[in-house]
Backbone as JSON, one array per atom type, in Angstrom:
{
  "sequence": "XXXXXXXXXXXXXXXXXXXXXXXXXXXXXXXXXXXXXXXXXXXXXXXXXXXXXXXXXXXXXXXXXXXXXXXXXXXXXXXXXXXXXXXXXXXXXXXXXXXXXXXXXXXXXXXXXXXXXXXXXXXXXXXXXXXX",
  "N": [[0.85, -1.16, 0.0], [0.71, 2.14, -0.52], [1.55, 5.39, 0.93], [2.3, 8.4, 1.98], [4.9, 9.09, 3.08], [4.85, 10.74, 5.69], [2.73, 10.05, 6.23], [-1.14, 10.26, 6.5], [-3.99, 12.02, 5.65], [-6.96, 13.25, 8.03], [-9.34, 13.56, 6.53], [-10.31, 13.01, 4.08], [-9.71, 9.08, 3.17], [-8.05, 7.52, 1.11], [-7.04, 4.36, -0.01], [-3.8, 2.95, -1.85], [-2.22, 0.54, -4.03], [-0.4, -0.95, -5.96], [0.76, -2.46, -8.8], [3.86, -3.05, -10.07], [4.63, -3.11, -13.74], [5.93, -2.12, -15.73], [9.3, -0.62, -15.89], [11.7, 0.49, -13.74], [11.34, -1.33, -11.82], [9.8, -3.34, -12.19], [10.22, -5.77, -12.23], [8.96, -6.17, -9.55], [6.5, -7.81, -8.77], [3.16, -7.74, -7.36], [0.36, -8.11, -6.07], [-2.69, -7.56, -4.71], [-5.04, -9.0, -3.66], [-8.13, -10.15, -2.06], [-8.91, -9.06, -0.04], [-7.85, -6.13, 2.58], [-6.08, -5.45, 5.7], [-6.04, -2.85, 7.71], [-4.01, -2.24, 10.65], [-3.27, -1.44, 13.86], [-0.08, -0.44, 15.22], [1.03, -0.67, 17.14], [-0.67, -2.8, 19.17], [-1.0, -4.38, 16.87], [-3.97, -4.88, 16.36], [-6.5, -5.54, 14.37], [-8.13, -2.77, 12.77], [-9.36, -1.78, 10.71], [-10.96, -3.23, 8.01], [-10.77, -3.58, 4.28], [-11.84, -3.71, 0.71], [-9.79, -3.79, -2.29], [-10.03, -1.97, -5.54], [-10.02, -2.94, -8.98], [-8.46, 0.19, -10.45], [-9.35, 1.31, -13.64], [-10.43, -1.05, -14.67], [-8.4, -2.57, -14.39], [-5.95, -1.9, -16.09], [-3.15, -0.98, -17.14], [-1.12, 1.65, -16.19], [-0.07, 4.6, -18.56], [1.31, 6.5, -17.9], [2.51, 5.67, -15.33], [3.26, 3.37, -15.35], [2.35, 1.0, -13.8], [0.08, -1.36, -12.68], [-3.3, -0.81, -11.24], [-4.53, -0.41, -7.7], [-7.79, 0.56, -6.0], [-8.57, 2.04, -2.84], [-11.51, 2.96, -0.73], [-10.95, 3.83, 2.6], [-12.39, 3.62, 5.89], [-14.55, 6.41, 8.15], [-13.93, 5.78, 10.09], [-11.46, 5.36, 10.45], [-9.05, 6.71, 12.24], [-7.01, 6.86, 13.59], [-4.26, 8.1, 15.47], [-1.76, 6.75, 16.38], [0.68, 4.75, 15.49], [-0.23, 3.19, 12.19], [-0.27, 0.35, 10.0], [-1.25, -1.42, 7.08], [-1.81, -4.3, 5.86], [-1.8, -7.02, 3.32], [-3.31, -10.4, 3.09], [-3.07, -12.38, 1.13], [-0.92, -11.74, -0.35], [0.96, -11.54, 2.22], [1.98, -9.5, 2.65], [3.24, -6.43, 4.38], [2.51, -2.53, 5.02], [4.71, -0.03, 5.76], [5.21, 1.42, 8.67], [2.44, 4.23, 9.51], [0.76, 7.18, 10.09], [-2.65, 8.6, 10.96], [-4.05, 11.61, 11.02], [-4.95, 15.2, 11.28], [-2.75, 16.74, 11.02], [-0.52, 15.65, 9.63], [1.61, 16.52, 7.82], [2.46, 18.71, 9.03], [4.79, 19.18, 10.47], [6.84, 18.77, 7.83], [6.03, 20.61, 6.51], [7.02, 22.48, 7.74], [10.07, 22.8, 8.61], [10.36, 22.95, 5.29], [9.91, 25.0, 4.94], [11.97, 26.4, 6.63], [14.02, 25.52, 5.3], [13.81, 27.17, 2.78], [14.49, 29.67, 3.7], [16.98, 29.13, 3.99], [18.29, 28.76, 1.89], [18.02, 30.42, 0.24], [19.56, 32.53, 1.22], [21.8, 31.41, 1.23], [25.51, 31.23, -0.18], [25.95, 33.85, -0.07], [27.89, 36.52, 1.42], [28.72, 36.36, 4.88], [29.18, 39.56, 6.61], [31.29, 40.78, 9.01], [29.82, 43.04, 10.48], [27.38, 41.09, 10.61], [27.62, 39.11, 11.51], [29.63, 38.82, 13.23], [32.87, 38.87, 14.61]],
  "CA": [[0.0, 0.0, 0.0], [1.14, 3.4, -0.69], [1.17, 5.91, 1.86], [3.2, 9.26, 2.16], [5.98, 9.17, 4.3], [4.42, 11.39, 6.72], [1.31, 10.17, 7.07], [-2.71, 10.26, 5.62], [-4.49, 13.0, 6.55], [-7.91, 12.5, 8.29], [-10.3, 13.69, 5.58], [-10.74, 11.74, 2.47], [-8.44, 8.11, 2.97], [-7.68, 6.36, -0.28], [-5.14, 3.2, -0.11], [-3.32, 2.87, -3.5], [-2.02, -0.36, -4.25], [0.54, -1.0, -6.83], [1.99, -3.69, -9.36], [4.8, -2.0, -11.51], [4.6, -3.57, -14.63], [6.78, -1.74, -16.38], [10.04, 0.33, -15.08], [12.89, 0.22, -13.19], [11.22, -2.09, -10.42], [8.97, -4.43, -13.21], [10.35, -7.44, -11.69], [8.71, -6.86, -7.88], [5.27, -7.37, -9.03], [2.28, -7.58, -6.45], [-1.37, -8.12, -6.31], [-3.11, -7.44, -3.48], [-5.58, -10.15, -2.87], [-9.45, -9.71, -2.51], [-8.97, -7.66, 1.04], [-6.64, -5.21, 2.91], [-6.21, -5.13, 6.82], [-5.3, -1.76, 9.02], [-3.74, -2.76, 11.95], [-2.52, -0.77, 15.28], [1.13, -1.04, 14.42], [1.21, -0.62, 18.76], [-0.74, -4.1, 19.35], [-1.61, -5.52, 15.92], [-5.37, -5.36, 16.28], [-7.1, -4.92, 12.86], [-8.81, -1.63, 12.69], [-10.31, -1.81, 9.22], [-10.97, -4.14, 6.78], [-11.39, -3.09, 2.9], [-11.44, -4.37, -0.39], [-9.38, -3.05, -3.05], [-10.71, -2.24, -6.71], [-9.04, -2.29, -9.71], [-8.34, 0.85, -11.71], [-9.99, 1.22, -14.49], [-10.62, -2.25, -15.04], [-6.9, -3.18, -14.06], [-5.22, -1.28, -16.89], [-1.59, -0.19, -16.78], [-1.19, 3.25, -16.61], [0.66, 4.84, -19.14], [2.46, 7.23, -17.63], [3.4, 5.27, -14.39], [3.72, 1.48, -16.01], [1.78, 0.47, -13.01], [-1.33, -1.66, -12.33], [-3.52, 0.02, -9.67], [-5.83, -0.74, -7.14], [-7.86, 1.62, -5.43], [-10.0, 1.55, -1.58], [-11.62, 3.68, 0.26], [-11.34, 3.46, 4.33], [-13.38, 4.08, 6.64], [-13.91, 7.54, 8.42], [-13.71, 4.86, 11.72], [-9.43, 4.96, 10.96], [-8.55, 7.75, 13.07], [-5.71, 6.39, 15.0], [-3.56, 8.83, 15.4], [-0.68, 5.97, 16.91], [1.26, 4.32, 14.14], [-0.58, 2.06, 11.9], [0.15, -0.34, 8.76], [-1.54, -2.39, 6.5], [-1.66, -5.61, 5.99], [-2.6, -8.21, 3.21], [-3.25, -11.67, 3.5], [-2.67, -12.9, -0.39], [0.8, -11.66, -0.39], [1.33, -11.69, 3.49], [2.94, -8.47, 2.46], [2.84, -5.05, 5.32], [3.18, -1.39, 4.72], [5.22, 0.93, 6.41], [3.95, 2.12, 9.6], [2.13, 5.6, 9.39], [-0.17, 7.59, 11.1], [-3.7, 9.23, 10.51], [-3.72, 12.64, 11.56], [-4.92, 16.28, 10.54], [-1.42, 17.43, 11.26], [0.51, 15.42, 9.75], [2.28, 17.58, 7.23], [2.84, 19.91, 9.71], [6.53, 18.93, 10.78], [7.61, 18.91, 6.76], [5.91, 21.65, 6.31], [7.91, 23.72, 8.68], [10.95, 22.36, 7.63], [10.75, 23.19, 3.86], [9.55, 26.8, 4.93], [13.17, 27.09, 6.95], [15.12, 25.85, 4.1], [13.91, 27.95, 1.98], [15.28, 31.11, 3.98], [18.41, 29.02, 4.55], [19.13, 28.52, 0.79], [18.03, 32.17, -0.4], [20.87, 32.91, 1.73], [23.11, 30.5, 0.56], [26.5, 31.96, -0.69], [25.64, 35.17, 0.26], [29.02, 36.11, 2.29], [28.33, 37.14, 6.16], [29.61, 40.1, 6.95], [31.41, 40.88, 10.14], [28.58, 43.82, 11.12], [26.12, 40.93, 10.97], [28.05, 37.66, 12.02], [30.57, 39.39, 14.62], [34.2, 38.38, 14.52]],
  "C": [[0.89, 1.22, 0.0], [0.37, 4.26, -0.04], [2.28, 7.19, 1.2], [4.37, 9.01, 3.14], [5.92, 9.39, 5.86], [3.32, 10.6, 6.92], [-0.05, 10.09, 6.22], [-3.34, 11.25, 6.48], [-5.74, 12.35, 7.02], [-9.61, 12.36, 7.4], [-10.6, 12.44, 4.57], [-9.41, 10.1, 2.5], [-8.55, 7.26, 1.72], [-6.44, 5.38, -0.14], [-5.24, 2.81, -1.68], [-2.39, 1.4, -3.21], [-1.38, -0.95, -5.66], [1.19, -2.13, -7.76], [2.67, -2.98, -10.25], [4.98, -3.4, -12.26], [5.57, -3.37, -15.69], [7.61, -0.53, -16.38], [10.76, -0.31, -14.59], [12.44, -1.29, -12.17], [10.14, -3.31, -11.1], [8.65, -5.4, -12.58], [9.55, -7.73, -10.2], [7.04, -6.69, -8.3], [4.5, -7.81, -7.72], [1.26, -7.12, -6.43], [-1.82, -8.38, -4.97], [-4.41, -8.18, -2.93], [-7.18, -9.53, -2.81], [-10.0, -8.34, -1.16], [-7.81, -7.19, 1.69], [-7.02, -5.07, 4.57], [-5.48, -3.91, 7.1], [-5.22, -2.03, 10.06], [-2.9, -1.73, 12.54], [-1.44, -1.38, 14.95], [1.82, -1.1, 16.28], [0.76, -2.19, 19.15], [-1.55, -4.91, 18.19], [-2.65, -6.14, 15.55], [-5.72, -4.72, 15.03], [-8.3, -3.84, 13.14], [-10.08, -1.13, 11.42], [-9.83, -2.81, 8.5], [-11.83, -3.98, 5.21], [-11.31, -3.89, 1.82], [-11.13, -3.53, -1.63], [-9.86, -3.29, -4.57], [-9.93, -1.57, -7.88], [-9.15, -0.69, -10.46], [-8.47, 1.06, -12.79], [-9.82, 0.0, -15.33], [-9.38, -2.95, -15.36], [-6.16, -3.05, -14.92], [-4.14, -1.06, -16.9], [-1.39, 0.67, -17.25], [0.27, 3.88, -17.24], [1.84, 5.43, -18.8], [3.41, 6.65, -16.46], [3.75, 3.51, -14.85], [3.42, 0.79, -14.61], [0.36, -0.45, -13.17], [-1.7, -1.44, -10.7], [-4.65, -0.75, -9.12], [-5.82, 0.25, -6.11], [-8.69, 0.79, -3.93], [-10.35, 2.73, -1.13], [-11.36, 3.07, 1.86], [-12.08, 3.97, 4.85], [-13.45, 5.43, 7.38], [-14.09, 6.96, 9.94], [-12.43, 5.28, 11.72], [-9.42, 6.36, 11.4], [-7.71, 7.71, 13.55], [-4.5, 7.81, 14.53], [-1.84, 8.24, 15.82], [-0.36, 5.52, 15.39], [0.25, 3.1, 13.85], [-0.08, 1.48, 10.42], [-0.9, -1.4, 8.18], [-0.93, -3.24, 5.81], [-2.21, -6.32, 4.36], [-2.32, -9.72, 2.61], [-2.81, -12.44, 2.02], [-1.18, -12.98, -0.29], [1.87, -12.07, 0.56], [2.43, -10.34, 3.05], [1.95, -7.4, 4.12], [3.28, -4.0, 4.6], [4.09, -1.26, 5.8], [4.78, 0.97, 7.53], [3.46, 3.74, 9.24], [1.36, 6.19, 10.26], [-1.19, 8.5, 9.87], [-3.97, 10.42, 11.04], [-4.26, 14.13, 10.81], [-3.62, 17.22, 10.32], [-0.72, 16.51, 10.98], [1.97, 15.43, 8.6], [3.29, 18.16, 7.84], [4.27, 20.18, 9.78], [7.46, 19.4, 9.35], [7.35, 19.86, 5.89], [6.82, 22.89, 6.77], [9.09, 23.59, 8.31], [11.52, 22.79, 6.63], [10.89, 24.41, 3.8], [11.38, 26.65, 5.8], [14.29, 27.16, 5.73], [14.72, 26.32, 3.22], [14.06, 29.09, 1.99], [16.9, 30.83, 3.84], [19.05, 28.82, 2.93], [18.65, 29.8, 0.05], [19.11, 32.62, 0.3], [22.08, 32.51, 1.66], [24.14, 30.75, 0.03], [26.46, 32.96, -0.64], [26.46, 35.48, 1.76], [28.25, 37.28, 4.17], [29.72, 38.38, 6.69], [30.14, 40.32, 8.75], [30.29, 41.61, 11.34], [27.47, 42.58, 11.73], [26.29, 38.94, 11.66], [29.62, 37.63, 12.71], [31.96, 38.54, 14.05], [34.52, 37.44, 13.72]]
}
């Protein structure tokens, strides 16, 4: 399942589900089975259970040389603790992640510093303003 790095926000959850077909990574293909568990990645209790649907009738998309599958979740997943899915076909897991309205926030803040710290970037410090 494909997640962000950070996180899923708590509004709209879509799990994406992936076989690359064609691309650098071709060879790791993976089909995700007829359902998808979310499990507390704290004690491993299943939280939701979905079923994923193909992409326009399991196509491979041009531009990413993928076959997709889509789900909705429930607006039950809330956990805000780390969670991962699960499924049983592959016995494959994600990542862990979290569900969160904030959970941007951190790489948001972040991008906003380096982007004062590299407008300033070679730009020599004067003694007036960086002392001795």
């Amino acid at each position: 399942m494909s997640t962000s790095s950070a996180g899923v926000q708590t509004d709209t959850k879509i799990a994406v589900f992936a076989d690359p077909v064609t691309g650098q990574n071709a060879g790791a293909h993976f089909q995700p089975g007829d359902t998808f568990e979310v499990h507390s990645a704290t004690d491993d209790k299943v939280v939701f259970t979905g079923k994923p649907r193909p992409w326009q009738d399991g196509a491979v998309s041009k531009l990413a040389g993928d076959r997709v599958w889509h789900a909705l979740t429930s607006s039950r997943v809330t956990a805000r603790e780390p969670i991962t899915s699960w499924t049983r076909l592959r016995r494959a897991r994600s990542y862990k992640f979290k569900i969160a309205d904030d959970v941007y926030s951190l790489g948001a803040r972040r991008c906003h510093r380096m982007f004062y710290y590299f407008q300033r970037n070679g730009i020599p410090i004067t003694a007036k303003y960086g002392g001795d």
